[in-house]
C-alpha positions as a printed Julia matrix, in Angstrom:
276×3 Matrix{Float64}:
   6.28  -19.33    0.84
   6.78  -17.76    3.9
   7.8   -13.78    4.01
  11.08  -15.44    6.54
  12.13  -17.27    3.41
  12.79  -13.87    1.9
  16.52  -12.99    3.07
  17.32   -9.7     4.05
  14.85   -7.05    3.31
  15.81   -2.96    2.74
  13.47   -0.73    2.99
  14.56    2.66    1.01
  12.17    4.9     2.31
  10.04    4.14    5.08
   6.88    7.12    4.67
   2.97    5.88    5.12
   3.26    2.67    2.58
   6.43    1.73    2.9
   6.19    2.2     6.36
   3.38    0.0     7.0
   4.33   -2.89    5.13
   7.98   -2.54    7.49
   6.11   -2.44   10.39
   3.62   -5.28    8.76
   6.17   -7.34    8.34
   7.61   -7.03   12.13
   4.17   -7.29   13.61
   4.02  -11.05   11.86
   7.36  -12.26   13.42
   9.85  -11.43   10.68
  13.36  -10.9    12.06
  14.05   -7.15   12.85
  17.85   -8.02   12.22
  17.16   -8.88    8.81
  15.3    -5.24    7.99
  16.65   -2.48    7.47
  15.61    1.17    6.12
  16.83    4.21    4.78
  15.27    7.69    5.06
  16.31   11.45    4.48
  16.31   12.98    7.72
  18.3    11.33   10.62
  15.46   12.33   13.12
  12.92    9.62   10.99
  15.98    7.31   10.84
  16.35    7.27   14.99
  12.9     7.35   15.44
  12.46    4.02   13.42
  15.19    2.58   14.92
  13.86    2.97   18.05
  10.22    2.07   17.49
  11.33   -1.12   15.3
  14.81   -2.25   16.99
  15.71   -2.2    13.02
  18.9    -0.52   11.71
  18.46    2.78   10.21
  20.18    5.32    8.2
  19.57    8.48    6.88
  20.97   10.18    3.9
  21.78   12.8     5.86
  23.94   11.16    8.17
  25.69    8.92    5.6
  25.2     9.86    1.33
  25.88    5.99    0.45
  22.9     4.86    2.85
  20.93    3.54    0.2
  23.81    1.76   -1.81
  25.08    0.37    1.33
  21.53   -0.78    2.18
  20.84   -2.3    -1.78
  24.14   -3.8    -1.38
  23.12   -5.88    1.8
  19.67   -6.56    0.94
  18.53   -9.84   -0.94
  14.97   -7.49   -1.63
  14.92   -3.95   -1.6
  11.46   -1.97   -1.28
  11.05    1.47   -2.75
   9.08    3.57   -0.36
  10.04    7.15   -1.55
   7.72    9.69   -2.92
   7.0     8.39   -7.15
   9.29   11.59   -7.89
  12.26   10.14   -6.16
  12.06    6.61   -7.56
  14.56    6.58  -10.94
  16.84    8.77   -9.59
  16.87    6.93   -6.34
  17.6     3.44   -8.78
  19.68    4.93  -10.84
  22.0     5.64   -7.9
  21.47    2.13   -6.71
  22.27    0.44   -9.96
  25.98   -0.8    -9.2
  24.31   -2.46   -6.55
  21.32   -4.2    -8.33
  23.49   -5.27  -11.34
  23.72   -9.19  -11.68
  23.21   -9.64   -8.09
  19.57  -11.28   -8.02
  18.55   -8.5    -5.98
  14.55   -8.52   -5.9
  13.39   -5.2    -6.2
   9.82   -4.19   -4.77
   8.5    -0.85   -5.64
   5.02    0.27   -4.15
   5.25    3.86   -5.89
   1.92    5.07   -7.49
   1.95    5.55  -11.19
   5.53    4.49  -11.91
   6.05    1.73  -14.41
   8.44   -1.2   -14.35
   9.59    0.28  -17.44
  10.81    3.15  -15.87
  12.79    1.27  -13.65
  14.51   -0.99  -15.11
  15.49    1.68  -17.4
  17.34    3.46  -14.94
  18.97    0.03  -13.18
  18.77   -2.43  -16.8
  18.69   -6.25  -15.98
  17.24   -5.42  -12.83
  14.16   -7.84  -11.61
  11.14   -5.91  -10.81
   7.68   -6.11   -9.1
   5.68   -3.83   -9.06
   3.17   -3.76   -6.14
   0.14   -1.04   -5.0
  -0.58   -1.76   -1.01
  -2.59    0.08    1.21
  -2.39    0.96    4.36
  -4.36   -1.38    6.48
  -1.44   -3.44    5.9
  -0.56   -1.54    9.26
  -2.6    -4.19   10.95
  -2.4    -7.28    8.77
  -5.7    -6.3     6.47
  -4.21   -4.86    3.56
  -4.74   -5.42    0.15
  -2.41   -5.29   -2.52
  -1.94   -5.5    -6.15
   1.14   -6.92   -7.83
   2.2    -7.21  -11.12
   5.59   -8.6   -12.15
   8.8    -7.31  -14.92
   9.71   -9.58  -17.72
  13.07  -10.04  -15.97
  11.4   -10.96  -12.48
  11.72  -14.64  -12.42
   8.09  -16.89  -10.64
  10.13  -17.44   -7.53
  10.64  -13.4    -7.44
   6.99  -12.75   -8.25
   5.98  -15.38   -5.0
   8.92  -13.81   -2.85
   7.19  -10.43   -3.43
   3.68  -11.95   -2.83
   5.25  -13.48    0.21
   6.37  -10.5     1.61
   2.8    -8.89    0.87
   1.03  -11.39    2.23
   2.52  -11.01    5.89
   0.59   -7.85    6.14
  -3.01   -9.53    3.97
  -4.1   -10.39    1.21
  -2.44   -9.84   -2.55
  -3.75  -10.58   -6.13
  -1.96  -11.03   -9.17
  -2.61   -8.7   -11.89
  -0.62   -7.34  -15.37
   0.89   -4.19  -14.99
  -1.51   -2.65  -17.37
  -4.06   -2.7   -14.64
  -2.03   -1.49  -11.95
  -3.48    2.1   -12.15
  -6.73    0.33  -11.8
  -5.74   -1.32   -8.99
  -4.31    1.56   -7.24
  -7.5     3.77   -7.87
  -9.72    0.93   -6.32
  -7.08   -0.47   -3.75
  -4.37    2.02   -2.99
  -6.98    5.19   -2.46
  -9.61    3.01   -1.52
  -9.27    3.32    2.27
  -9.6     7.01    1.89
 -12.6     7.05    0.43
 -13.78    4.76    3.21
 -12.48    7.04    5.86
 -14.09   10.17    3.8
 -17.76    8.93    4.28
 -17.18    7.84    7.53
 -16.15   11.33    8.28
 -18.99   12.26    6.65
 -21.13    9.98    8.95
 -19.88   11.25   12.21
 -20.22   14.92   11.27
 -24.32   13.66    9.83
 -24.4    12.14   13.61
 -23.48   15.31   15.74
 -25.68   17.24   13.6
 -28.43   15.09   14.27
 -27.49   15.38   18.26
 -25.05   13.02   19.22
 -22.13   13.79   20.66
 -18.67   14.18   19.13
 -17.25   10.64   20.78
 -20.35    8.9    20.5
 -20.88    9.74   16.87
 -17.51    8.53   16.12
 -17.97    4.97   18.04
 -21.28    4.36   16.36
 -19.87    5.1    12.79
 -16.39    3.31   13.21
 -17.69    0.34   14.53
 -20.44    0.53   11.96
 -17.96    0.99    9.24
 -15.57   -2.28   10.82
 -18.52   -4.61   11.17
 -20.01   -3.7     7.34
 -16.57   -4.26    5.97
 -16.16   -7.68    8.26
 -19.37   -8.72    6.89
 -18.72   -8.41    3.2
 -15.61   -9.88    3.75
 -16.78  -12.65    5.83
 -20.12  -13.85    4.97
 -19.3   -14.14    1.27
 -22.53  -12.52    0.1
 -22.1    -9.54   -2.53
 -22.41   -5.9    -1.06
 -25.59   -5.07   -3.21
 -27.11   -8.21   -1.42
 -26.17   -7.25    1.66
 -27.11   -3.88    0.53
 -30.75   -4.88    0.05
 -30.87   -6.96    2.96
 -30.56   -3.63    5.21
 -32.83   -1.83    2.89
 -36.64   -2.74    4.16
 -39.34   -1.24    1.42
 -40.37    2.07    2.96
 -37.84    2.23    5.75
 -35.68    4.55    7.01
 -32.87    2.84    5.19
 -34.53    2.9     1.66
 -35.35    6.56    2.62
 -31.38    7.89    3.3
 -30.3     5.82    0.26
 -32.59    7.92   -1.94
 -30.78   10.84   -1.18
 -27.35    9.64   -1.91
 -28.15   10.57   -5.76
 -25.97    9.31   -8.8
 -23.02    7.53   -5.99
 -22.29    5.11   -8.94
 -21.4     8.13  -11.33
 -19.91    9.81   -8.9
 -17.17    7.15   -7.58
 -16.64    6.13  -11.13
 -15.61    9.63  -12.23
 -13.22    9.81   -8.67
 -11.64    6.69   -9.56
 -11.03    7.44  -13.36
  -9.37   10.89  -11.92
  -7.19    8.7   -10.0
  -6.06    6.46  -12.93
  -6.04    9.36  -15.1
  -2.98   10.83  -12.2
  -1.49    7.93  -12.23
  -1.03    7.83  -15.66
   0.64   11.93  -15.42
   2.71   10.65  -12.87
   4.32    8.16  -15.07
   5.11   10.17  -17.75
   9.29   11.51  -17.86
């Protein structure tokens, strides 16, 4: 199904995932006029409509911006902080009752649960994104409510999909999927920090450290991606007995330990996060 099939889309709250997913979504051809977005300050709200053509409204500038925008919308995406999110449905409620309103939430750590507590009935996916879906390589989890129907499941795949690729999961492994998915890119972006800070300490310049580990980082990822060969293949491939290769990797120590103790710390916050 394409994400045009999907109606008209609200976005309530447009920060770094919500935001890329809106913009996403625009970048593959979907109709600005049937987008629109909600934020808190009316400086974000003109500065979206601007850089989208979309209508947007602040909660500053008008208090019922989000009902009016639920009310409208066929699928409404929460992108506010996790914090927000059941107050922000509970005040949206009226609009989301018996209407067959799809709602999308991408907020870390909060359960469906939660949700449809605050608007009952309501049909819920829940989704974890990232933000490469900024330029149509994202990744996202989703997991679906017992009220969300198979068409409202695909419609929220759909949408996903416009901005890469999405798997299917049950909600119980959602904080998994955020740990490994949702932070992932930071981690990436971490050691390739890391890299260009090893590089200008080993002489290079600022710029030219940077080039050689982005574009180092880009191709590895396009490789794994591409060539369908498993990373510890490709790995080994790179890693010549007695080379220089074999010797950096030796001083990496326990990685393995170490990223599984980072991810469980993410789970375990996600987990804190969803607790009242």
């Amino acid at each position: 199904m394409a994400a045009a099939d999907q109606g008209n889309i609200a976005f309530l709250g447009a920060g770094s995932m919500g935001g890329a997913i809106l913009s996403g979504l625009l970048a593959s051809g979907y109709p600005a006029a049937s987008i629109r977005a909600t934020t808190s300050s009316r400086a974000s709200a003109e500065k979206l409509a601007a850089d989208h053509s979309i209508v947007a409204v602040s909660g500053e500038s008008n208090e019922r911006a989000n009902l009016d925008a639920a009310e409208w919308a066929d699928v409404v995406v929460l992108g506010v902080k996790p914090y927000r999110i059941v107050e922000l449905v509970g005040r949206i409620a009226p609009a989301l009752a018996s209407s067959g309103t799809l709602v999308v939430s991408v907020a870390a750590g909060i359960t469906i649960d939660a949700i449809v507590q605050a608007a009952p009935g309501a049909a819920v996916v829940r989704a974890m994104p990232n933000t490469p879906s900024l330029i149509g390589r994202g990744m996202a989890g989703v997991a679906a409510g017992g009220s969300a129907s198979d068409d409202d499941l695909e419609a929220a795949r759909a949408i996903l999909r416009s901005v890469g690729d999405v798997l299917t999961v049950d909600e119980a492994q959602m904080d998994a999927v955020g740990a490994i998915c949702g932070s992932g890119p930071a981690y990436y972006f971490a050691f390739t920090e890391a890299l260009i800070e090893a590089g200008k300490a080993l002489g290079l310049s600022a710029e030219d450290a940077g080039t050689l580990a982005v574009r180092t980082a880009a191709g590895a990822g396009a490789l794994m991606v591409e060539s369908g060969t498993d990373p510890a293949t490709l790995r080994s491939n790179v890693t010549s007995p007695g080379g220089t290769t074999e010797a950096a990797l030796k001083h990496f120590g326990p990685l393995a330990g170490m990223i599984a103790d980072a991810t469980a710390a993410a789970v375990d916050r996600s987990r804190e996060m969803s607790r009242p």
